[in-house]
C-alpha positions, 0 to 999 in steps of 0.5 A: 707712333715713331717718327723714325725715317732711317735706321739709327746707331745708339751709344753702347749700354752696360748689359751687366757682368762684362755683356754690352749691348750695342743698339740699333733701331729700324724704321718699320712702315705702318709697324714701328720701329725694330731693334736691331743688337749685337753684343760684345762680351769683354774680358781675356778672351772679348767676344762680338755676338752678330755684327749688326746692319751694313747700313750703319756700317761707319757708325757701327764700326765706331761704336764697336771700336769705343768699346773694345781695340779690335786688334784683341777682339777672339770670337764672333758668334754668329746667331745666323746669317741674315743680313740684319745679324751679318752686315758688318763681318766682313769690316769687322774681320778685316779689322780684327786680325785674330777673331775666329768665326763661331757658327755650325755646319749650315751656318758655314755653308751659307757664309760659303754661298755670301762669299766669306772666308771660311778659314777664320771659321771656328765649326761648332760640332753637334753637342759642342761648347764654346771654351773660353778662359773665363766662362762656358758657351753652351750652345742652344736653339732658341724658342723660334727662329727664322733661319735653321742654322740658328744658335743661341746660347747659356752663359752659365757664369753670368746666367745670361742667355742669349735667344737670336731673334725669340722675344723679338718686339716690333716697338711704338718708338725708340726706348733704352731699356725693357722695363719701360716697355708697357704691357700692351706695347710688348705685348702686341710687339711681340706678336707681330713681330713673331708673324713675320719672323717666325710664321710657321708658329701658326702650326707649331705643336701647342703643347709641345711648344708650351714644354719648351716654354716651361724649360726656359722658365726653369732655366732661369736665366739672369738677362735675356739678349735677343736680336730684337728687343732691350736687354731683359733683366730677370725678364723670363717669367714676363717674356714667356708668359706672353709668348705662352698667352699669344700662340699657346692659348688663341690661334685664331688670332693668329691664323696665317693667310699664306698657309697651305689651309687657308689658301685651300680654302680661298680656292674652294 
């Protein structure tokens, strides 16, 4: 198990076709460690996806500002607006005087209640798209999730698809890419991770989730940026047959001890 005891910022890594991944890792007691990424996008209209941990604050900033003069950064898309996604935007807004904020209606609501300015909000309607000069965002709620207002999205163009916190892996320790990864480490991190973020997986409809998991695999995206695991090139078929495996298959293993079921029956 990692002897991680803080939250740790690495250098930038080349995600492919103008995507950049910009990689964090938390200590989690008794659990290992969590990735924690943002993504930057480069080209004529640049593009940050979540502005990591406040707590990395200078480091992020630092790393952030390697890869791109902030004065020309357009866009920060917000996946949601939990303080692992968020830590960041207020410093990086202050210093990107012309990036607009992109998230819907209940995203920004809850920027509203955080105290953000509402005035650099690019409001995605239902149904819309994010046009840039270059490529297509299309919009899309991830597999799971831990907050309603999150938004993922399909860059068509270089058939990336980004999935907030889905796919997400609790890790033994620190690794670069997704490859290394070993079959039980993902397995089990993935699992894990998925009973704390998304518990309500406990009761999801198995046959229904098992479609949305066939339309991800038809979908067939390039690479798969989440929130919380390295980059997955060509990773679909692998990621999804886990997930499928784990909640599809066995709920057993996965009962929820804070369910309204099981506490009826601690309670006789």
């Amino acid at each position: 198990m990692s002897k991680l005891q803080q939250p740790v910022m690495l250098s930038a890594l080349m995600a492919g076709d103008s995507w950049t991944v910009l990689p964090a890792f938390v200590p989690v007691p008794g659990m290992g460690v969590l990735p924690v990424n943002s993504f930057l996008l480069q080209g004529s209209e640049p593009l940050l996806v979540d502005t990591g941990l406040a707590m990395l604050g200078d480091a992020y900033l630092e790393v952030l500002a390697s890869e791109i003069d902030l004065d020309d950064l357009c866009w920060i898309w917000l996946s949601h607006t939990d303080a692992d996604h968020i830590g960041n935007l207020a410093s990086v807004l202050e210093r990107a005087p012309k990036a607009k904020v992109v998230t819907n209606f209940l995203g920004m609501g809850k920027m509203n209640m955080l105290g953000h300015d509402l005035s650099r909000v690019h409001l995605l309607e239902p149904g819309a798209r994010l046009e840039l000069s270059d490529r297509t965002l299309t919009p899309v709620r991830p597999l799971y999730y831990d907050a309603p207002e999150t938004i993922g999205f399909m860059d068509s163009r270089s058939g990336t698809f980004f999935a907030a916190d889905s796919f997400g892996a609790l890790l033994p320790d620190i690794v670069s890419t997704f490859e290394e990864i070993d079959e039980d480490s993902l397995r089990d991190g993935m699992a894990l991770w998925s009973t704390v973020d998304a518990p309500w997986l406990t009761s999801a409809d198995q046959a229904k989730f098992a479609q949305a998991l066939s339309a991800m695999r038809q979908i067939a995206p390039e690479r798969i940026l989440s929130g919380h695991l390295p980059v997955a090139n060509r990773g679909v078929e692998r990621l999804t047959r886990i997930v499928h495996e784990f909640w599809c298959t066995d709920t057993e293993r996965v009962a929820d001890p804070l369910s309204i079921e099981m506490v009826a029956a601690s309670l006789g």
